[in-house]
KEKE-677791 format. One line per 5 residues: number of its first residue (from 1); their letters; for each residue x, y, z of N, C-alpha, C, O. Coordinates in steps of 0.2 Angstrom, whole numbers, plus 5000, padded with zeros to 4 digits. Last residue first. Example, Ala and Ser with C-alpha at 12.3 -4.5 7.8 and 13.67 -1.06 7.14 Angstrom:
<atoms>
2> sa> 5064,4989,5035,5068,4995,5036,5064,5000,5039,5067,5006,5040  5066,4972,5039,5062,4978,5039,5066,4984,5039,5071,4983,5042
</atoms>
This chain:
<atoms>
297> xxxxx> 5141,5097,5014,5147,5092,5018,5153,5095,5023,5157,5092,5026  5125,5100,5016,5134,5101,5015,5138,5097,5017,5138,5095,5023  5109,5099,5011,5114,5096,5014,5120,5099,5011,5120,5100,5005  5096,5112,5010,5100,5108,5006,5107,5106,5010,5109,5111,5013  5089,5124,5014,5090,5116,5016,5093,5112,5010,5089,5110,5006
292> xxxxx> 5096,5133,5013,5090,5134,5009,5089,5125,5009,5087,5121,5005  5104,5138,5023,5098,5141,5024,5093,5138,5019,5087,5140,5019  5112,5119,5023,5110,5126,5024,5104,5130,5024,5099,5127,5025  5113,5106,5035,5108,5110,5030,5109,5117,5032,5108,5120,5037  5126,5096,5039,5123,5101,5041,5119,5103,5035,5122,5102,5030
287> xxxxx> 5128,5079,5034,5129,5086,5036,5124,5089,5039,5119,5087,5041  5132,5064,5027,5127,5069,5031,5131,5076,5035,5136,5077,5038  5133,5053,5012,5136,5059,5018,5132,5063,5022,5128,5066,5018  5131,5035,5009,5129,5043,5010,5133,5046,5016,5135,5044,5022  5134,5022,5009,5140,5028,5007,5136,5035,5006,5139,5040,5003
282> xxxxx> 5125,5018,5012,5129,5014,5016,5136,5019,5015,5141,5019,5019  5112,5016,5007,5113,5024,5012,5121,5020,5013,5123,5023,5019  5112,5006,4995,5109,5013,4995,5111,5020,5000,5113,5026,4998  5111,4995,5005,5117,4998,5001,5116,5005,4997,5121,5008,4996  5100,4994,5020,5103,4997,5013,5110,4999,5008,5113,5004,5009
277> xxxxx> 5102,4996,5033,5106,4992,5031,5107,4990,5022,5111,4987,5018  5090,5008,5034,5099,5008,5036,5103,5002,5034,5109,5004,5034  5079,4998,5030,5083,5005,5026,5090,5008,5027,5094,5009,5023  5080,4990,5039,5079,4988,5032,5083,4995,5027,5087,4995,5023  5076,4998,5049,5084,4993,5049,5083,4993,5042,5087,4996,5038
272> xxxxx> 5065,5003,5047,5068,5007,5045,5078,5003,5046,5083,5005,5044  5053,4992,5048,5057,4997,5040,5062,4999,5039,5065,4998,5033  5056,4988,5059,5059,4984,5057,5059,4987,5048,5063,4986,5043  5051,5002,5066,5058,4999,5067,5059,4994,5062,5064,4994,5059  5035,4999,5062,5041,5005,5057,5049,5004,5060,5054,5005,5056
267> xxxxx> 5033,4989,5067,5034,4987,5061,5036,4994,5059,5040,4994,5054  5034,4994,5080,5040,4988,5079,5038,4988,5070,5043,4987,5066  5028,5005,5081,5030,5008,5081,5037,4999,5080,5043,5000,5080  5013,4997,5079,5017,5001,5072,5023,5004,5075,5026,5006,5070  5012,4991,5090,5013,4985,5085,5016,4990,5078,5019,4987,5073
262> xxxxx> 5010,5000,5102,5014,4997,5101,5019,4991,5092,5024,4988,5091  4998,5004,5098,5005,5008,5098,5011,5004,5096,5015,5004,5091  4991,4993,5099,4991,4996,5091,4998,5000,5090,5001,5001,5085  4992,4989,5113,4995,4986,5111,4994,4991,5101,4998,4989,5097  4986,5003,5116,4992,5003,5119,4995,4999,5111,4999,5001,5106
257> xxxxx> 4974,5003,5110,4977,5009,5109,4984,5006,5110,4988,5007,5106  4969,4994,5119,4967,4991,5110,4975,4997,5109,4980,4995,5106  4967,4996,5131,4972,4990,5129,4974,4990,5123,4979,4988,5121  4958,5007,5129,4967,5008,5133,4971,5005,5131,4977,5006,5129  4946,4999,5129,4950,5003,5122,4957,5007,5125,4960,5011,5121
252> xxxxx> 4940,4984,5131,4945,4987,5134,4950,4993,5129,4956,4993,5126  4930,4975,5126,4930,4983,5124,4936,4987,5127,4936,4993,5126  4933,4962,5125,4928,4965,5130,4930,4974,5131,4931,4978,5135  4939,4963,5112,4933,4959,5113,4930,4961,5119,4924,4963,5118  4947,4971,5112,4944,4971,5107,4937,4969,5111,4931,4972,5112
247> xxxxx> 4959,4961,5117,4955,4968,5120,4950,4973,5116,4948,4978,5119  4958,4950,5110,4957,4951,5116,4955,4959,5118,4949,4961,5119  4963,4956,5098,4957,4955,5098,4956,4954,5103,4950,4955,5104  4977,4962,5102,4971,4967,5101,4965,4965,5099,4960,4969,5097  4983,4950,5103,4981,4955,5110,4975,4961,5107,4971,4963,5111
242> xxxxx> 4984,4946,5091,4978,4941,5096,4975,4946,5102,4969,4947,5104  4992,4955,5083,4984,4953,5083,4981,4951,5088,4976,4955,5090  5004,4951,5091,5001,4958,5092,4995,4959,5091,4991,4963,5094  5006,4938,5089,5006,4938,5095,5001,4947,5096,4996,4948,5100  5008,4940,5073,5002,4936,5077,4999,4935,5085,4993,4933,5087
237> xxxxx> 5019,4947,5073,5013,4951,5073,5007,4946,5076,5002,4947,5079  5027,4939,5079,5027,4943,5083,5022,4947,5082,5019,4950,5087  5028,4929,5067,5025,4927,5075,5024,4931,5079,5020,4929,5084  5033,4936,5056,5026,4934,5057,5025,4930,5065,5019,4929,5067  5044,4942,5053,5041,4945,5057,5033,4942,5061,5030,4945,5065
232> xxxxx> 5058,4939,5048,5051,4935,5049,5049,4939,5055,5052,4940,5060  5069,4947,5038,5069,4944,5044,5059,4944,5044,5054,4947,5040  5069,4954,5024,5076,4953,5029,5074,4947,5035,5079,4943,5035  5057,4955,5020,5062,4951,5017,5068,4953,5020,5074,4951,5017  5050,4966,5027,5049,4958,5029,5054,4956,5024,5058,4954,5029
227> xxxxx> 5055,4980,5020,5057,4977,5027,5057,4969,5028,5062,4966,5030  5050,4978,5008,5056,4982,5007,5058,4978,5015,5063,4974,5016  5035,4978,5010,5039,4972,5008,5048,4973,5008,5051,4969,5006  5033,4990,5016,5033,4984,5021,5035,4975,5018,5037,4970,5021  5034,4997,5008,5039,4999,5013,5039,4991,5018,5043,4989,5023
222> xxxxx> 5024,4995,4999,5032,4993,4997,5037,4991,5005,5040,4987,5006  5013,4997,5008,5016,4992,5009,5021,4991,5005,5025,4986,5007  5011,5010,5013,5015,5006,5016,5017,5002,5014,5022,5000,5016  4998,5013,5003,5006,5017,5002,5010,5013,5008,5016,5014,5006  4990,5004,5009,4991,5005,5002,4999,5007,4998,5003,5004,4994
217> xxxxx> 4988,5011,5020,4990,5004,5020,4994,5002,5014,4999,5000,5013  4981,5024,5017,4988,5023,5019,4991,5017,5020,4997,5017,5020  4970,5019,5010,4974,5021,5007,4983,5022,5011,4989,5020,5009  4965,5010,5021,4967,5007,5018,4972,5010,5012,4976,5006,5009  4963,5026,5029,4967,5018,5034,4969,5014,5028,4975,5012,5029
212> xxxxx> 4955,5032,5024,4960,5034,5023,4965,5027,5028,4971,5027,5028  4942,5022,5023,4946,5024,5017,4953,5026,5017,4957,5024,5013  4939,5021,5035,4941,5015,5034,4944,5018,5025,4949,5014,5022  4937,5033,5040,4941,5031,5041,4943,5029,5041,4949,5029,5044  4925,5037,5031,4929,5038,5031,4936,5037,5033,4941,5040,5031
207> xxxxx> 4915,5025,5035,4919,5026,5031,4923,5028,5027,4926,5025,5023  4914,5020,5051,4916,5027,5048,4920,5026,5043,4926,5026,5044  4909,5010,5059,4905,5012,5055,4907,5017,5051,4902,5020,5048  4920,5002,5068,4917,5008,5067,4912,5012,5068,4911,5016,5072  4924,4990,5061,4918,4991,5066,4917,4996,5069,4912,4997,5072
202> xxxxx> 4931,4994,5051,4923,4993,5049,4920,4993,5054,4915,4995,5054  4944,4993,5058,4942,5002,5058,4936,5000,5055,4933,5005,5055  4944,4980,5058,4944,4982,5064,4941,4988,5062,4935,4989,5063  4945,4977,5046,4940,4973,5047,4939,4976,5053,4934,4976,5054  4960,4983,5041,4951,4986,5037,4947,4982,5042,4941,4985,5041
197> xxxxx> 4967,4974,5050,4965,4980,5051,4960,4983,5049,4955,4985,5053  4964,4962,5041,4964,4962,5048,4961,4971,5049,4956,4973,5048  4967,4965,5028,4960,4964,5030,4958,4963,5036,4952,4963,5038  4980,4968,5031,4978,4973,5028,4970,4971,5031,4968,4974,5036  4986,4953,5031,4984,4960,5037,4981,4967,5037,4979,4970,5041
192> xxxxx> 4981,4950,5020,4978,4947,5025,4980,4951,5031,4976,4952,5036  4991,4954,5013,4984,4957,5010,4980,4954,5017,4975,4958,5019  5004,4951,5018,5003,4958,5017,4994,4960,5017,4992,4966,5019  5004,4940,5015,5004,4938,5021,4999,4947,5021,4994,4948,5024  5001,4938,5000,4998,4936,5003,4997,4937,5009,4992,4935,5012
187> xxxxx> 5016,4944,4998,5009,4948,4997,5004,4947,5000,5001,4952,5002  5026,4935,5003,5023,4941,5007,5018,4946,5004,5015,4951,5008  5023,4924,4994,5019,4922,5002,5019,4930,5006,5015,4932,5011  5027,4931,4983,5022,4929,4983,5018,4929,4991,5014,4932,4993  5040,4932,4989,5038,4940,4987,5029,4940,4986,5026,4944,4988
182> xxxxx> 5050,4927,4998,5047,4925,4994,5042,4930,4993,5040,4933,4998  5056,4935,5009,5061,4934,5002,5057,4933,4997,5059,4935,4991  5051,4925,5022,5055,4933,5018,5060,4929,5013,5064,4925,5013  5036,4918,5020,5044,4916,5021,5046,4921,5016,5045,4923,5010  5022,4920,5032,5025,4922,5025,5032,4918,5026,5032,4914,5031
177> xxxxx> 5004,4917,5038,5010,4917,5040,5016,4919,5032,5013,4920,5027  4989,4922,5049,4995,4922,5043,5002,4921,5044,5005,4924,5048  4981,4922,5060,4988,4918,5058,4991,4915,5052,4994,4910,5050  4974,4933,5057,4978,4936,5062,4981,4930,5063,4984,4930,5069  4963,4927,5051,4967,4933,5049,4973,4932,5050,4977,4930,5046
172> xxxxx> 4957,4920,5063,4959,4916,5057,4963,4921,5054,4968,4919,5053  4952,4930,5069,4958,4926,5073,4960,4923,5067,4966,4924,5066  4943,4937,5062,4950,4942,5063,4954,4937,5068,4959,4939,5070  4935,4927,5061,4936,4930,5057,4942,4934,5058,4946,4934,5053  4929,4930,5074,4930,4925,5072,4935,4926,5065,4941,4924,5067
167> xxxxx> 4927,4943,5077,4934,4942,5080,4934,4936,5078,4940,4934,5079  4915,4942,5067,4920,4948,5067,4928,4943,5071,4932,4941,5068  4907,4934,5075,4909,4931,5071,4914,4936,5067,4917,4933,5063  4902,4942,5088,4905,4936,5089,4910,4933,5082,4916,4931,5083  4909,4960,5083,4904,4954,5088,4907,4947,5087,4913,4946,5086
162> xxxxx> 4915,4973,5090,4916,4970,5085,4913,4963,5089,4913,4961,5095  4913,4985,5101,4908,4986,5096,4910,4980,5089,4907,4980,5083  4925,4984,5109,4917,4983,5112,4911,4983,5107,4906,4982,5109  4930,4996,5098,4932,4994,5106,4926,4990,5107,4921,4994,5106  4932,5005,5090,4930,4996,5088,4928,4992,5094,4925,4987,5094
157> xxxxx> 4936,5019,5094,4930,5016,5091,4927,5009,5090,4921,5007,5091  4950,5012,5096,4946,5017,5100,4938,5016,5101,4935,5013,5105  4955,5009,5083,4954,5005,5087,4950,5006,5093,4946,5002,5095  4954,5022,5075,4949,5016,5073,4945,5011,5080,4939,5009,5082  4962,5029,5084,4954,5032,5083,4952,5025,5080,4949,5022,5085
152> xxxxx> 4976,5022,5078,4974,5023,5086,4966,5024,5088,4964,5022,5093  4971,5025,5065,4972,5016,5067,4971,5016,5075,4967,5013,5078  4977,5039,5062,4971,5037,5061,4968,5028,5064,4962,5028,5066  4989,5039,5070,4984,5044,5073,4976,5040,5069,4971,5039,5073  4996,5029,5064,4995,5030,5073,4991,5033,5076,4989,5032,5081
147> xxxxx> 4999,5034,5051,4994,5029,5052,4993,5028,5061,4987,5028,5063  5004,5045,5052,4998,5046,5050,4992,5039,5053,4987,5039,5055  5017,5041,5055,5014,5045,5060,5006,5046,5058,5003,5047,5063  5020,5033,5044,5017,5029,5051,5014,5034,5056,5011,5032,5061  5021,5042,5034,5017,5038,5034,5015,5035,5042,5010,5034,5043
142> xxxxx> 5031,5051,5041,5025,5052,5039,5019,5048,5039,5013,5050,5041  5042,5042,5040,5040,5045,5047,5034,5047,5045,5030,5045,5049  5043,5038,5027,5043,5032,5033,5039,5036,5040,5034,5034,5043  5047,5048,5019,5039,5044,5020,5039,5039,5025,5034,5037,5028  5056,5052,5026,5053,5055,5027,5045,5053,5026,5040,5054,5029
137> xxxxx> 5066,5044,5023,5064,5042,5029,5058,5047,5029,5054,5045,5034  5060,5034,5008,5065,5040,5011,5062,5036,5018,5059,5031,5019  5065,5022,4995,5059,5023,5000,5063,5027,5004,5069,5026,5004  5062,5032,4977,5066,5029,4982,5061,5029,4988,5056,5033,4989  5054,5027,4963,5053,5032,4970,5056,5028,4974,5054,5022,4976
132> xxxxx> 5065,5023,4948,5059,5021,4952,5059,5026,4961,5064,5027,4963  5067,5036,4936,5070,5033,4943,5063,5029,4947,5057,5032,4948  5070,5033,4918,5066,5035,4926,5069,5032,4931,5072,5027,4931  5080,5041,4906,5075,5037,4908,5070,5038,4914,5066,5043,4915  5090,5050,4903,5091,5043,4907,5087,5039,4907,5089,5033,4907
127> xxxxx> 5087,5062,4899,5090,5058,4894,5093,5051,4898,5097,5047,4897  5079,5067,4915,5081,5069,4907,5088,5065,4904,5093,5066,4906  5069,5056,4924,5076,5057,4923,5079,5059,4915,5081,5055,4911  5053,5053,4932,5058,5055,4923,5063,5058,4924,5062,5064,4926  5048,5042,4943,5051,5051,4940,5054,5051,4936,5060,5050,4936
122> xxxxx> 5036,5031,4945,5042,5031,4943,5045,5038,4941,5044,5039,4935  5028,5034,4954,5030,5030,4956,5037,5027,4952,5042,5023,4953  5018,5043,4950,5024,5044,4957,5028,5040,4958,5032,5041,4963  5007,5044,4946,5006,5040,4952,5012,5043,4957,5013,5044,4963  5011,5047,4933,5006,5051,4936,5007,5051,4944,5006,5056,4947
117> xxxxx> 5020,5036,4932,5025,5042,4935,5020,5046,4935,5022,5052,4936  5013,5027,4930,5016,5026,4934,5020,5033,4937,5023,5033,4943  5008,5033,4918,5004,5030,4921,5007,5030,4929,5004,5032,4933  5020,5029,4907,5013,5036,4907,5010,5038,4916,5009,5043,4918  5021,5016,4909,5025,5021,4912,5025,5028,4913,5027,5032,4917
112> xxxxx> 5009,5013,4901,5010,5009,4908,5017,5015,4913,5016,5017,4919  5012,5019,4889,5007,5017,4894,5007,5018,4899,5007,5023,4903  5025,5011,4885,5024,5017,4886,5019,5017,4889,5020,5015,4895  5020,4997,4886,5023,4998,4890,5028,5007,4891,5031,5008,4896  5012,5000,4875,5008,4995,4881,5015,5000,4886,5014,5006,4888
107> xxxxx> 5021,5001,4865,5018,5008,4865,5011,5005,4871,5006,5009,4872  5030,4991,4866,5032,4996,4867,5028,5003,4868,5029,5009,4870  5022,4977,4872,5024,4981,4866,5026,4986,4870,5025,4987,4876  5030,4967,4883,5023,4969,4880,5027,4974,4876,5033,4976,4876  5038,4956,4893,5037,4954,4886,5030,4960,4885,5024,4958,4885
102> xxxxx> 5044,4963,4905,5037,4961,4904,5036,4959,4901,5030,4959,4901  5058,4966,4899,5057,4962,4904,5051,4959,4905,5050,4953,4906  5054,4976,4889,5057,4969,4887,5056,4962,4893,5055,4956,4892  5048,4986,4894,5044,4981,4889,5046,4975,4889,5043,4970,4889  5061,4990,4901,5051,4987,4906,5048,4983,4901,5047,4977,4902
97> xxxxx> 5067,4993,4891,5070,4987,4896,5063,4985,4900,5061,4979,4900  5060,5004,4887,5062,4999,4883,5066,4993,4886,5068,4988,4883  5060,5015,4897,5055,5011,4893,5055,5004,4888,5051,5000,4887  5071,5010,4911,5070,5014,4903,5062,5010,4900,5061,5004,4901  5079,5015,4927,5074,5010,4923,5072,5014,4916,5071,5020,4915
92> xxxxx> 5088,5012,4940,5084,5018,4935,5082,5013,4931,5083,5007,4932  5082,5013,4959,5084,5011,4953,5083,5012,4946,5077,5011,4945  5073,5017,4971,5081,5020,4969,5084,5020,4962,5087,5025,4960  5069,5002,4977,5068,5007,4975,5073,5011,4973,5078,5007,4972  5071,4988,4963,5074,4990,4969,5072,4996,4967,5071,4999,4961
87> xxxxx> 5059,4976,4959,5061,4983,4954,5066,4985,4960,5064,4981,4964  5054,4971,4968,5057,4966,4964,5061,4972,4958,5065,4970,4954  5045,4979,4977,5052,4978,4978,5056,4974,4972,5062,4976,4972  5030,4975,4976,5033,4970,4979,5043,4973,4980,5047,4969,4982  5027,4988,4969,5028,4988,4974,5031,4983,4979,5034,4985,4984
82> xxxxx> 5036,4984,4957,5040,4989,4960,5036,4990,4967,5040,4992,4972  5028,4974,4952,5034,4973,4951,5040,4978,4956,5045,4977,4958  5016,4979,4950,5017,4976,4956,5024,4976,4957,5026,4978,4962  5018,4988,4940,5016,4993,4947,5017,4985,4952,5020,4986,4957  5020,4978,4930,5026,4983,4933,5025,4987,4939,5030,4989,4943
77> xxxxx> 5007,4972,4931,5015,4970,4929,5020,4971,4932,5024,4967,4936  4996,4983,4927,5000,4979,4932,5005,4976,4937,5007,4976,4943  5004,4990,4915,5005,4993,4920,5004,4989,4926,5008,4990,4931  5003,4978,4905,5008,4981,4905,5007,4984,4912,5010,4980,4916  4988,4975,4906,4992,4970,4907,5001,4972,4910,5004,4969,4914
72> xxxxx> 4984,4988,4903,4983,4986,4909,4988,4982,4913,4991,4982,4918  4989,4988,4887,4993,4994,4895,4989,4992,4901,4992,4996,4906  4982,4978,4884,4989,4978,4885,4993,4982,4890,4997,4980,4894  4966,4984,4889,4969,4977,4890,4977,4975,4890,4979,4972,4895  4966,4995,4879,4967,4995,4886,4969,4988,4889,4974,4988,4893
67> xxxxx> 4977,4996,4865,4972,4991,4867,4973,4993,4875,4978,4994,4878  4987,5012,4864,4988,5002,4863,4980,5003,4867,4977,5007,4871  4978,5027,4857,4984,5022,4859,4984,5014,4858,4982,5010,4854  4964,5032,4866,4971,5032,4862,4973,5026,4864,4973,5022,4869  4956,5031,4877,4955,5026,4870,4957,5028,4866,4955,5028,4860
62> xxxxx> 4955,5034,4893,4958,5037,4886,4956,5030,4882,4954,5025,4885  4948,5039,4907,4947,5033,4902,4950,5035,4896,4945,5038,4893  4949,5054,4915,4945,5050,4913,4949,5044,4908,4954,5047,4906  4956,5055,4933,4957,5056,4926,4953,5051,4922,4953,5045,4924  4958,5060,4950,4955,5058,4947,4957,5059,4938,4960,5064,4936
57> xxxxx> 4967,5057,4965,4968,5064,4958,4961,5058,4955,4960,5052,4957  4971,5060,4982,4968,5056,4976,4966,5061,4970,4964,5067,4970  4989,5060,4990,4980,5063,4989,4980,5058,4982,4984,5055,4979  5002,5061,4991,4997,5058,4996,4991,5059,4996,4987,5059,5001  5012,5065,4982,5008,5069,4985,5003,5069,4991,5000,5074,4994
52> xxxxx> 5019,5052,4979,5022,5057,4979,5017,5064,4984,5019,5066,4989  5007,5044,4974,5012,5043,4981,5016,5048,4984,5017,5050,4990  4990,5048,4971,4996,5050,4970,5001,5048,4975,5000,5051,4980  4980,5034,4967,4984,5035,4972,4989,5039,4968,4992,5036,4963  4967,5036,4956,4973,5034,4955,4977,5038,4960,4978,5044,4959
47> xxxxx> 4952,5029,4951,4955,5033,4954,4963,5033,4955,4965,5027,4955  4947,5030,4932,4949,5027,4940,4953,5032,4943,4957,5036,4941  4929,5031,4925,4935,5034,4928,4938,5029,4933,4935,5026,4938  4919,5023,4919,4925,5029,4916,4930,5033,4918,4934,5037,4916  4914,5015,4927,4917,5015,4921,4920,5017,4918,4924,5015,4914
42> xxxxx> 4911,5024,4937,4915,5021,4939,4918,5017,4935,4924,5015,4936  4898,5030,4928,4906,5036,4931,4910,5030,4932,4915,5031,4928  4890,5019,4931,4892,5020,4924,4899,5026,4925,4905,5025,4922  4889,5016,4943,4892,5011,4940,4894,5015,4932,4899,5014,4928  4892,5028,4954,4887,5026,4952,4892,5021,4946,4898,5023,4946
37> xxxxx> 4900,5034,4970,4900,5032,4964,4897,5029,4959,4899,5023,4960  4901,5035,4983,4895,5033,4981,4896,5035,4973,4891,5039,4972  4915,5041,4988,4908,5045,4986,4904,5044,4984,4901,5049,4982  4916,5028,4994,4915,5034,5000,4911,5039,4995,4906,5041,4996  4918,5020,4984,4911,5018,4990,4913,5023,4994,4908,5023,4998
32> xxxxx> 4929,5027,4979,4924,5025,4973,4916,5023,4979,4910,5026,4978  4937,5025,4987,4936,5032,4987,4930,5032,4982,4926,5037,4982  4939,5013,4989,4938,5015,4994,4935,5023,4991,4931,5026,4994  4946,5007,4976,4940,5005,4977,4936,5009,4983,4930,5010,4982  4958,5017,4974,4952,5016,4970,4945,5015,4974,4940,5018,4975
27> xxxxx> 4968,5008,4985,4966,5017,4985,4956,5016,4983,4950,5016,4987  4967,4996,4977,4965,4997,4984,4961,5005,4986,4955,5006,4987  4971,4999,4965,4965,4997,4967,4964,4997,4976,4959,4997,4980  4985,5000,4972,4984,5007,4968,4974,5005,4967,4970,5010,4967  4989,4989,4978,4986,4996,4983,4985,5001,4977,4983,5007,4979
22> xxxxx> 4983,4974,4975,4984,4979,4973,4983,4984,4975,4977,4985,4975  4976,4965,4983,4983,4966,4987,4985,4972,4984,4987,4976,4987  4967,4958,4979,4963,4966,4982,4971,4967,4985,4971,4970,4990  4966,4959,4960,4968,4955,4966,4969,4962,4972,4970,4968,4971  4956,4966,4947,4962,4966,4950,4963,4961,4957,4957,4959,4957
17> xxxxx> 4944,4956,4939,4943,4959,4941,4953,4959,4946,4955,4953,4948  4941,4947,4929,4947,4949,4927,4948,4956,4932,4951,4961,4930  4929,4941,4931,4933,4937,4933,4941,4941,4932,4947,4938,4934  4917,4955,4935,4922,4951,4930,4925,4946,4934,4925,4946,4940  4909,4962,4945,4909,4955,4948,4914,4949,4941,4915,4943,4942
12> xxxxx> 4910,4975,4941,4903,4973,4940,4905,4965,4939,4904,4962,4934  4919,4982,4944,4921,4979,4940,4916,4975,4936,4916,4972,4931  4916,4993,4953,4918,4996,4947,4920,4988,4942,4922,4989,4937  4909,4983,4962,4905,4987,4958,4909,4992,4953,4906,4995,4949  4920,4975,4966,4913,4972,4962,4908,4978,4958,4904,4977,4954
7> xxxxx> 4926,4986,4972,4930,4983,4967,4924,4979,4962,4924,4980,4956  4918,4990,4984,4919,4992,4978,4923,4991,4970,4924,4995,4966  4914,4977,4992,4912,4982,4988,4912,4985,4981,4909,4984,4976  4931,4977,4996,4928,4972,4991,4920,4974,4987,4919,4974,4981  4931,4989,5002,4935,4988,4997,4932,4983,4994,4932,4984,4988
2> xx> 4921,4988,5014,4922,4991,5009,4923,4992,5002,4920,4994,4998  4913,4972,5016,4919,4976,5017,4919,4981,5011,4918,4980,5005
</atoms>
């Protein structure tokens, strides 16, 4: 698989190597095997999902500052922290509350927030601090519009082309299970669908497609843990797996298309309640947009 790939080769197989649910290594490892990345570059540079811009920026390995081990330790931490939701998106946040909350230094946990707001994921608010990136509808609509154009072509592609021990493999995937709210079992459940899909767009062969498929997965999943903590959604996506390896299996690429339509267009509904039942919009005003789009009341 791609991404595992490339994880063992920028990490050359460590035991301190990231957990592959991390979508900001996620992004990394994909872009690191698409452009055949040699082990020594890969040492000096990571790749680092911008969320805000939706492209891949590059920057080289600093040896200023805290020990890279602490602001690793530190920005982990908190990049998980905020993708899992445990951070609410929206909410403001200080250097000095991160460090305290993560137990790490202040100048680890400067770092880390350096880092974060390259990525997008936290915005500097002048004499406030930072705002964690609220989830909009515009990422919502965006995002899953992308992923239906790219995921519908995978599925297309896989049709008839995934073999006996592939769909073996994607059955055992495809009964994962979570309990909403538990943040652990929904990573786990998160990362196991992610390899569902990645494993479908490898049949393929188009590395490219399996890059831009895992980076968008990457960027969905706050959104997808912001959702599954209201409501269980895992029997229905298990029901929506089976049907696409049945259709998978004897190539039926109409079938594959349909049921894929159909399985992102109920995981971006069950976001988008999440987001409407927010206390966040619950006292938002809407109006008309003037000429310079901005809302009035």
């Amino acid at each position: 698989m791609v991404v595992s790939r490339a994880l063992a080769h920028l990490y050359g197989g460590s035991a301190r190597a990231p957990p592959q649910n991390d979508p900001y290594f996620h992004a990394s490892a994909c872009q690191l095997a698409v452009n055949g990345t040699t082990k020594a570059v890969a040492s000096r540079i990571m790749i680092c999902l911008s969320w805000g811009m939706g492209h891949v920026v590059q920057f080289e390995r600093s040896h200023k500052g805290p020990s890279r081990r602490q602001s690793d330790i530190a920005f982990n931490a908190i990049h998980r922290a905020i993708v899992r939701c445990e951070i609410r998106p929206g909410s403001m946040v200080t250097e000095v509350d991160l460090a305290t909350q993560f137990g790490v230094g202040r100048a680890a946990g400067r770092a880390a927030v350096d880092r974060l707001s390259l990525i997008g994921l936290l915005q500097p608010v002048r004499r406030q601090g930072y705002k964690v990136k609220p989830i909009t509808l515009r990422d919502l609509n965006d995002l899953f519009q992308l992923r239906e154009i790219v995921e519908v072509a995978c599925v297309r592609l896989a049709a008839g082309r995934v073999d006996a021990a592939d769909l073996h493999r994607l059955d055992r995937l495809c009964r994962a299970d979570y309990k909403p709210g538990d943040r652990e079992s929904e990573a786990i459940f998160l990362q196991r669908n992610s390899e569902f899909h990645l494993s479908v767009a490898a049949a393929t062969g188009n590395e490219r497609l399996i890059a831009v498929l895992s980076q968008t997965l990457a960027e969905l999943e706050r959104m997808f843990h912001f959702g599954l903590s209201l409501r269980d959604r895992g029997n229905e996506m298990r029901s929506e797996h089976q049907a696409l390896i049945d259709a998978l299996a004897v190539g039926d690429a109409a079938t594959a298309e349909r049921v894929t339509i159909d399985q992102l267009r109920a995981s971006r509904a069950m976001v988008l309640d999440a987001l409407l039942s927010s206390a966040s919009l619950l006292d938002v005003k809407i109006g008309a947009e003037n000429h310079k789009g901005v809302l009035r009341e």
